[in-house]
Chimera marker file (.cmm) of the C-alpha trace (Angstrom):
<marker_set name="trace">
<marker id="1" x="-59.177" y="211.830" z="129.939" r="1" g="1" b="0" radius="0.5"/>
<marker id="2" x="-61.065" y="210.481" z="127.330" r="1" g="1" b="0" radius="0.5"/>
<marker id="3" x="-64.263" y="208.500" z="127.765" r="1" g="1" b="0" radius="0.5"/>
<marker id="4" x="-65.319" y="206.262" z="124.665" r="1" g="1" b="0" radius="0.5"/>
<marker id="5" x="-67.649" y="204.071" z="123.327" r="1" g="1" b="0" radius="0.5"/>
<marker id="6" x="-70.791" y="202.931" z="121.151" r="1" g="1" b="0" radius="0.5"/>
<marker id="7" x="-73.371" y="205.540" z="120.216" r="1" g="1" b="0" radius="0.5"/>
<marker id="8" x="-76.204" y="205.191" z="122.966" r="1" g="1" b="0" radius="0.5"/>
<marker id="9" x="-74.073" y="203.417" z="125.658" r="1" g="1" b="0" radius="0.5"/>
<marker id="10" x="-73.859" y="206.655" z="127.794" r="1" g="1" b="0" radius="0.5"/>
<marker id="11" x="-70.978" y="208.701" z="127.722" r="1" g="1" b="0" radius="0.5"/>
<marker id="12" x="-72.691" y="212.113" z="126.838" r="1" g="1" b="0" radius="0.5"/>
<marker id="13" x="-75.347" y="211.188" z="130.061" r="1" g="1" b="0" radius="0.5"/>
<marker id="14" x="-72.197" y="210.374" z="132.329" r="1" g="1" b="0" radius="0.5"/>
<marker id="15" x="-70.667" y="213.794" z="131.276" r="1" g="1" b="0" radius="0.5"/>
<marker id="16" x="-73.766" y="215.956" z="131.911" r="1" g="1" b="0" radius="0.5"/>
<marker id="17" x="-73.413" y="213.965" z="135.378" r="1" g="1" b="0" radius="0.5"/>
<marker id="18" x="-70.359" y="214.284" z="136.805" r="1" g="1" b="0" radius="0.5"/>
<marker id="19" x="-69.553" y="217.685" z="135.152" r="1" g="1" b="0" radius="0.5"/>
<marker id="20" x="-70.331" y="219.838" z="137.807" r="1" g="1" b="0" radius="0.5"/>
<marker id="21" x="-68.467" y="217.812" z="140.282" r="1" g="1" b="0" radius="0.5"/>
<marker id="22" x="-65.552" y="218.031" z="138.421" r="1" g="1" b="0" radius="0.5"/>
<marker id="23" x="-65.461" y="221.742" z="137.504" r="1" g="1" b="0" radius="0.5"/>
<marker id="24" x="-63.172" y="223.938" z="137.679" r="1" g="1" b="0" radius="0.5"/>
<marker id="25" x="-60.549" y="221.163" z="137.867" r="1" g="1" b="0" radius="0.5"/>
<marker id="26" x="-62.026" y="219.292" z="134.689" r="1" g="1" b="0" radius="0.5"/>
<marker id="27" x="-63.402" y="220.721" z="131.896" r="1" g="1" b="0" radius="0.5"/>
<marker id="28" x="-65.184" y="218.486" z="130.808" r="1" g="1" b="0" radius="0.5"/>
<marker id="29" x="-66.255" y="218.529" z="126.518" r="1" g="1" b="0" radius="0.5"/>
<marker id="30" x="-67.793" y="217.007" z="123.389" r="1" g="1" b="0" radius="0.5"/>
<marker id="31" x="-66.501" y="217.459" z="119.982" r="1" g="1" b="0" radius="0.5"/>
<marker id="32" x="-69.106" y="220.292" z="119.766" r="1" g="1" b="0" radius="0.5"/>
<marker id="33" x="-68.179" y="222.200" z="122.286" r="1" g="1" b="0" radius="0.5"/>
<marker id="34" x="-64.800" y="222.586" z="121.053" r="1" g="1" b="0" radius="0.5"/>
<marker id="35" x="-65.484" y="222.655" z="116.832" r="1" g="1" b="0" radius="0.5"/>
<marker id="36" x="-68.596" y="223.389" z="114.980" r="1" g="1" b="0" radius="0.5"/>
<marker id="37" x="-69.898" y="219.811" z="113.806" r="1" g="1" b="0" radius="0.5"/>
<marker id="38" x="-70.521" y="219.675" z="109.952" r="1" g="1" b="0" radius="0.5"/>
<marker id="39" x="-73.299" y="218.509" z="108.628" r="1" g="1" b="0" radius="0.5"/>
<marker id="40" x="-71.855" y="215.812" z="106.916" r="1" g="1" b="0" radius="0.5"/>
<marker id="41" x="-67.943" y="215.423" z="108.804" r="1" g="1" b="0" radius="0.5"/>
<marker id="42" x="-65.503" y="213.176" z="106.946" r="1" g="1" b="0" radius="0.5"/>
<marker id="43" x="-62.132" y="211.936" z="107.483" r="1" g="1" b="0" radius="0.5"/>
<marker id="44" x="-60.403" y="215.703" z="107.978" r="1" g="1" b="0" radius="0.5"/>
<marker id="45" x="-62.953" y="217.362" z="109.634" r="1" g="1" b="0" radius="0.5"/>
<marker id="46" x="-62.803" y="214.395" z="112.181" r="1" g="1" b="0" radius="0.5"/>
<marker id="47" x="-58.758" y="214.412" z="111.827" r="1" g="1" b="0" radius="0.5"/>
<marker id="48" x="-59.000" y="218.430" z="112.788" r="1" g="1" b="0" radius="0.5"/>
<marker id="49" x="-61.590" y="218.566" z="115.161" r="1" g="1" b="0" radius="0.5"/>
<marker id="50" x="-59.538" y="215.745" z="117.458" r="1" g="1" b="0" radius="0.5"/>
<marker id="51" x="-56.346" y="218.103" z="117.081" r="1" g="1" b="0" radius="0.5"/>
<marker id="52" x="-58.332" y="221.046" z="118.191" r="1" g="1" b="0" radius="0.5"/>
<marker id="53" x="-59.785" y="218.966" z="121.781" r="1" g="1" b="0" radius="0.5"/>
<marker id="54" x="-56.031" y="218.168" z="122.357" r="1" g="1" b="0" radius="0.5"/>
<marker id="55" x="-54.979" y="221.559" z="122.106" r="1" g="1" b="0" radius="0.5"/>
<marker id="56" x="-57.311" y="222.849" z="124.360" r="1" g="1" b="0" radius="0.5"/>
<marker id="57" x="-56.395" y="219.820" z="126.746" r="1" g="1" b="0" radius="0.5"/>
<marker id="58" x="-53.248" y="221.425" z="126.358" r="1" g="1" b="0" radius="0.5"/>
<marker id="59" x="-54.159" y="224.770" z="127.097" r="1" g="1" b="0" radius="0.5"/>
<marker id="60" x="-55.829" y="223.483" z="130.389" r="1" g="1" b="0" radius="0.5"/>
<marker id="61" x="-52.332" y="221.434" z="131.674" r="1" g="1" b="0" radius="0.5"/>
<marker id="62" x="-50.430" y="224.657" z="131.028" r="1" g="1" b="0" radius="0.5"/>
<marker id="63" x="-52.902" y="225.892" z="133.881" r="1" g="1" b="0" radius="0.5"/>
<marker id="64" x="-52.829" y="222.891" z="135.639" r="1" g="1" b="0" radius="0.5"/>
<marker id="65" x="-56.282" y="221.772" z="134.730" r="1" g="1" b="0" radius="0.5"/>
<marker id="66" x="-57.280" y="218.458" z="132.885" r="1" g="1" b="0" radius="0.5"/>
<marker id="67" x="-60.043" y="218.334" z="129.943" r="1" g="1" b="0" radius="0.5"/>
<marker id="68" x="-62.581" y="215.148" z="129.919" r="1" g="1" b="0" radius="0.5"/>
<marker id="69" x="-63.565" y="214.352" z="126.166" r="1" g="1" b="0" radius="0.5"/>
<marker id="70" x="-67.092" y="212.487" z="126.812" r="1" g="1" b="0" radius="0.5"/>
<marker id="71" x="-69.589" y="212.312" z="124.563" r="1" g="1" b="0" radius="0.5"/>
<marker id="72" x="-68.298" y="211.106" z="121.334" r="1" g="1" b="0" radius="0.5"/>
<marker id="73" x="-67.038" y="207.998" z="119.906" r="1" g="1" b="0" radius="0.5"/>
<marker id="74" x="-63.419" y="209.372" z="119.559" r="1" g="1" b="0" radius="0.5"/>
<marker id="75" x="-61.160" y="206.152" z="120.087" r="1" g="1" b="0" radius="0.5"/>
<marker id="76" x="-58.031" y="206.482" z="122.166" r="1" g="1" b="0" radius="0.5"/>
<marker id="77" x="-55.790" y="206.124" z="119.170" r="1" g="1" b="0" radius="0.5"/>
<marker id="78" x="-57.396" y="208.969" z="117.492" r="1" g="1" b="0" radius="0.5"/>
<marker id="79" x="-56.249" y="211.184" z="120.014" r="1" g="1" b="0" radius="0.5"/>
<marker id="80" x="-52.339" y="210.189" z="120.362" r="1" g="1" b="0" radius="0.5"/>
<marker id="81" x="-52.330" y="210.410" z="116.338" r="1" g="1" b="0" radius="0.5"/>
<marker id="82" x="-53.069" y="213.957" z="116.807" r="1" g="1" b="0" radius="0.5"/>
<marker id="83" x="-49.867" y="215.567" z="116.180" r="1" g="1" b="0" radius="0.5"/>
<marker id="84" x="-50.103" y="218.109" z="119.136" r="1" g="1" b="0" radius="0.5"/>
<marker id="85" x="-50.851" y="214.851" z="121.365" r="1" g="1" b="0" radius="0.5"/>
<marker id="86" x="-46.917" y="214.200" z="122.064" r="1" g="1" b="0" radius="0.5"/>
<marker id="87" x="-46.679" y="217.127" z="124.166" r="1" g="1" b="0" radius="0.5"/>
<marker id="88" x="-49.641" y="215.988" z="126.539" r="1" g="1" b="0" radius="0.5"/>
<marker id="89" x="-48.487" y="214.663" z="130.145" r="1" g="1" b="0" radius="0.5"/>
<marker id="90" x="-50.883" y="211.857" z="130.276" r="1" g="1" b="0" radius="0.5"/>
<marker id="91" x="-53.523" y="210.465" z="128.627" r="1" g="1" b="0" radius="0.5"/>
<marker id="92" x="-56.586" y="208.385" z="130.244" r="1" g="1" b="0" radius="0.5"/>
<marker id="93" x="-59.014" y="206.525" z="128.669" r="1" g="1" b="0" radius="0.5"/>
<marker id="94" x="-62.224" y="205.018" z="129.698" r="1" g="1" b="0" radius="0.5"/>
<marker id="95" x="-64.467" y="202.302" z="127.442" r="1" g="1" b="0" radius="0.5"/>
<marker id="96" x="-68.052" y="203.320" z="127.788" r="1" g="1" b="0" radius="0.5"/>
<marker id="97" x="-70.658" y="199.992" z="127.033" r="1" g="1" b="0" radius="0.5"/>
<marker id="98" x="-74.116" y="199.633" z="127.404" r="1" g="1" b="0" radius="0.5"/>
<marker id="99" x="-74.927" y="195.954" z="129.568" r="1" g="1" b="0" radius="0.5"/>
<marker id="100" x="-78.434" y="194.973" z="127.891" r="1" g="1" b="0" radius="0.5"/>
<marker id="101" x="-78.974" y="194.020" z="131.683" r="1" g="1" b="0" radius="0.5"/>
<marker id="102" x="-78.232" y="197.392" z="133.137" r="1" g="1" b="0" radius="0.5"/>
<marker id="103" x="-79.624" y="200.679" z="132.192" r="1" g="1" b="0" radius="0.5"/>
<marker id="104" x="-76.313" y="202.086" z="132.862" r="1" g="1" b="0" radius="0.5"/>
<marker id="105" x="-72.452" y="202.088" z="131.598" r="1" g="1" b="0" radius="0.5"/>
<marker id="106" x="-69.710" y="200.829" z="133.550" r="1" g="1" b="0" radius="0.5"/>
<marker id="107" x="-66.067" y="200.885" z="132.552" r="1" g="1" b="0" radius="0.5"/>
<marker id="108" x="-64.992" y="198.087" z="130.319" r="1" g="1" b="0" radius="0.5"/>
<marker id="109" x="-62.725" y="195.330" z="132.979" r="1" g="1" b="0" radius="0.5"/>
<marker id="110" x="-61.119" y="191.978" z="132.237" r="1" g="1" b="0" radius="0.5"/>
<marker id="111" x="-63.615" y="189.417" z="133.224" r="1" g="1" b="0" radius="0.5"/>
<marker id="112" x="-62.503" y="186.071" z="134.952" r="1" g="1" b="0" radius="0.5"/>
<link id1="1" id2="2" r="1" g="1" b="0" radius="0.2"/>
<link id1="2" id2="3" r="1" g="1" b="0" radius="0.2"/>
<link id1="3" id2="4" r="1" g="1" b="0" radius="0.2"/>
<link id1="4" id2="5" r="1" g="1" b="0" radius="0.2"/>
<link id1="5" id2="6" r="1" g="1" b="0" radius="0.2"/>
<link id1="6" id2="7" r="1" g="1" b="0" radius="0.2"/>
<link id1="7" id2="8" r="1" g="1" b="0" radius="0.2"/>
<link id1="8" id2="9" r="1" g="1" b="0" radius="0.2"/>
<link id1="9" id2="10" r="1" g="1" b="0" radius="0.2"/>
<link id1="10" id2="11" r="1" g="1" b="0" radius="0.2"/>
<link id1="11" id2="12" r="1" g="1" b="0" radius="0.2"/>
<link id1="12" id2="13" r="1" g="1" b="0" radius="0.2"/>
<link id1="13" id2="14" r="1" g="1" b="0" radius="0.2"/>
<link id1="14" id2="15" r="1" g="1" b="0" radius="0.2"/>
<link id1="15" id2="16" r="1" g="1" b="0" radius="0.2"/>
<link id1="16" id2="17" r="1" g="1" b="0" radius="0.2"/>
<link id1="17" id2="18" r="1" g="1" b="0" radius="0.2"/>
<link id1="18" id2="19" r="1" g="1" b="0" radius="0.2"/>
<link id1="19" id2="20" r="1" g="1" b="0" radius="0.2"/>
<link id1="20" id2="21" r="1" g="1" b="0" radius="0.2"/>
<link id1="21" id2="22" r="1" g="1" b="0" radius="0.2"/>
<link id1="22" id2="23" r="1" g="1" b="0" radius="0.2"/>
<link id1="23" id2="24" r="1" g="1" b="0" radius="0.2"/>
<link id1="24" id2="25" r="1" g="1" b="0" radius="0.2"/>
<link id1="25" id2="26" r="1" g="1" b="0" radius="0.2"/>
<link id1="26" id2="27" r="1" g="1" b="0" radius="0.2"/>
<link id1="27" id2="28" r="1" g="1" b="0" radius="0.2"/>
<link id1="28" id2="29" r="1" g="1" b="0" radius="0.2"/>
<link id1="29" id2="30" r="1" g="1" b="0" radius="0.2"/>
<link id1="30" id2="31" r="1" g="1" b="0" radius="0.2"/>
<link id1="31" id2="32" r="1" g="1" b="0" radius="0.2"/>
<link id1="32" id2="33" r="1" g="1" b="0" radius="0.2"/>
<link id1="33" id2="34" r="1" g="1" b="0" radius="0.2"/>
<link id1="34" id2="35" r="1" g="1" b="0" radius="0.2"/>
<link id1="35" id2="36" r="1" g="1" b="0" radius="0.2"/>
<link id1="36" id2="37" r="1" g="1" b="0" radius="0.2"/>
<link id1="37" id2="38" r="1" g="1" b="0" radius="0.2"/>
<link id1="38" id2="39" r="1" g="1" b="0" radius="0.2"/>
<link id1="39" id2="40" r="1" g="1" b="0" radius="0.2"/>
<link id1="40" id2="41" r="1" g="1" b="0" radius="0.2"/>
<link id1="41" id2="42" r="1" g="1" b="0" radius="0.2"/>
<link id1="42" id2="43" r="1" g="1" b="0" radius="0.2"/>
<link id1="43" id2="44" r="1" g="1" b="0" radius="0.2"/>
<link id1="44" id2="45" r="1" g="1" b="0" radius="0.2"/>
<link id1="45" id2="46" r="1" g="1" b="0" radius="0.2"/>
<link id1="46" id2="47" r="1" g="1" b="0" radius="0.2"/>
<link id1="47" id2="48" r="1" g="1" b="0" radius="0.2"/>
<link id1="48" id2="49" r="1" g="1" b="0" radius="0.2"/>
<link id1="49" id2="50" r="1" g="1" b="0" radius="0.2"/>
<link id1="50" id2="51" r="1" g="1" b="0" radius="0.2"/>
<link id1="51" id2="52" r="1" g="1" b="0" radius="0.2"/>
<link id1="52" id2="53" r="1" g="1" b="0" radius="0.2"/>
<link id1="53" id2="54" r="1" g="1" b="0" radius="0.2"/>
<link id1="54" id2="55" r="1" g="1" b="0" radius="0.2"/>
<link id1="55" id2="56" r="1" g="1" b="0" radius="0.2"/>
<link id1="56" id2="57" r="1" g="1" b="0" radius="0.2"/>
<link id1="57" id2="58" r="1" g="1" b="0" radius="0.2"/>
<link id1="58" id2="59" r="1" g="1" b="0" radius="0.2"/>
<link id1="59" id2="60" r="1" g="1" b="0" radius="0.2"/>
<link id1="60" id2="61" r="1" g="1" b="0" radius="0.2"/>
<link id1="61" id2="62" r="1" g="1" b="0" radius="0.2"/>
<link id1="62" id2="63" r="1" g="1" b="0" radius="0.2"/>
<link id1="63" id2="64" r="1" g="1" b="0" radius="0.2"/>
<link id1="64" id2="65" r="1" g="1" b="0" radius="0.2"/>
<link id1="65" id2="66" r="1" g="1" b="0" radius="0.2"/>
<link id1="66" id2="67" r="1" g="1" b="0" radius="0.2"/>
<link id1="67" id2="68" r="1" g="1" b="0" radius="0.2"/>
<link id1="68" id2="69" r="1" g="1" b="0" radius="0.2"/>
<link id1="69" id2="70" r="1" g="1" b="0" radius="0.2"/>
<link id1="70" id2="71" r="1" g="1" b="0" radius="0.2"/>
<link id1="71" id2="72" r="1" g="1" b="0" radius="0.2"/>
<link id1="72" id2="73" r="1" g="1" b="0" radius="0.2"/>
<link id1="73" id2="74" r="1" g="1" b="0" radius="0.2"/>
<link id1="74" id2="75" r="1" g="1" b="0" radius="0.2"/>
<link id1="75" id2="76" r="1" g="1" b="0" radius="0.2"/>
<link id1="76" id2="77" r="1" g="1" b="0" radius="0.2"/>
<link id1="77" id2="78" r="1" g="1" b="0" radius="0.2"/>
<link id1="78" id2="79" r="1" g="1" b="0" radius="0.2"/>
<link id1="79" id2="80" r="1" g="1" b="0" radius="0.2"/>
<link id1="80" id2="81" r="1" g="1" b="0" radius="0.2"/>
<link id1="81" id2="82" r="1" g="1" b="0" radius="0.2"/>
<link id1="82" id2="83" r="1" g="1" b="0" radius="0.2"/>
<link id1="83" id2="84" r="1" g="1" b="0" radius="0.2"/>
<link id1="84" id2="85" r="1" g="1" b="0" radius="0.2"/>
<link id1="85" id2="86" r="1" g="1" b="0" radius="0.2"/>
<link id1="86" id2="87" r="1" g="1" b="0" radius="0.2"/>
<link id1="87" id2="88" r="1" g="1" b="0" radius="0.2"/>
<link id1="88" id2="89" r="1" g="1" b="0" radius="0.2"/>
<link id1="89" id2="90" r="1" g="1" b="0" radius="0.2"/>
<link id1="90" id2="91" r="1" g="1" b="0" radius="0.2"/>
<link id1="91" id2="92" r="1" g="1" b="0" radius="0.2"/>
<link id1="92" id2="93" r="1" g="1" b="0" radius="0.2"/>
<link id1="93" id2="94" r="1" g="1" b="0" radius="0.2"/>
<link id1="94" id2="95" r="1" g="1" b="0" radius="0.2"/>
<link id1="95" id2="96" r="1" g="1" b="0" radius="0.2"/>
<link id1="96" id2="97" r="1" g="1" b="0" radius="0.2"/>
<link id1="97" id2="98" r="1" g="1" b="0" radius="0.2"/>
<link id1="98" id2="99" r="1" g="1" b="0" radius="0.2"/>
<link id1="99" id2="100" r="1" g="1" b="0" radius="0.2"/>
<link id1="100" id2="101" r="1" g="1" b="0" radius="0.2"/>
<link id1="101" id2="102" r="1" g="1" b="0" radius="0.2"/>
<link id1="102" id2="103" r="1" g="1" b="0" radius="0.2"/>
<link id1="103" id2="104" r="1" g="1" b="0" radius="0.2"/>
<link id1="104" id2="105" r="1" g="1" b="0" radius="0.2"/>
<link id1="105" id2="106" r="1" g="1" b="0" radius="0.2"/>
<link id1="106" id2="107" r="1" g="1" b="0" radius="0.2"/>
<link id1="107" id2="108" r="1" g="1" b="0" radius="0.2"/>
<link id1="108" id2="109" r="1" g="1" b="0" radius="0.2"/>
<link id1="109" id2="110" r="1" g="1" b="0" radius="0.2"/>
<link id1="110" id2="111" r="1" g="1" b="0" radius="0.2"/>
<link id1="111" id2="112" r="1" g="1" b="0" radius="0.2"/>
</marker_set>
């Protein structure tokens, strides 16, 4: 599962949040808990360091466990590029925003 979005609108506060709750099922990850973070990334640090969180995604559905990448503003298509991505079972994807009238996020929704 991958939760995404604007720096500031939340996701690493939602992670810290609902980690617990979710462990052991969910291990639930930034970028920096999987790679070390350069101090200046570019293109294929970014391009490696994705490839990396789905291989350890993949490690966990070999157990039968699920990874939750919150934290960073990885975008859904980022991840199925990854070349390891293919062999992933499912993918999920949450759009993390900030409401300027809320304090919290909330999970982007078609609006009628």
């Amino acid at each position: 599962m991958l939760v995404t979005g604007a720096s500031g609108a939340g996701k690493s506060t939602v992670r810290r949040a609902i980690a617990r709750e979710l462990s052991p099922a969910i291990e639930s990850v930034e970028l920096s808990d999987v790679v070390n973070v350069p101090v200046v990334p570019n293109l294929a640090w970014r391009q490696q360091a994705t490839e990396a969180v789905v291989e350890r995604a993949l490690e966990l559905q070999a157990e039968g466990r699920h990874l939750l990448l919150c934290g960073d503003p990885v975008a859904a298509g980022e991840v199925l590029a990854a070349p390891s991505a293919v062999k992933l079972t499912a993918v999920g994807g949450v759009s993390a925003r900030r409401d300027s009238r809320r304090s919290d996020c909330e999970a982007d929704r078609p609006r009628r």
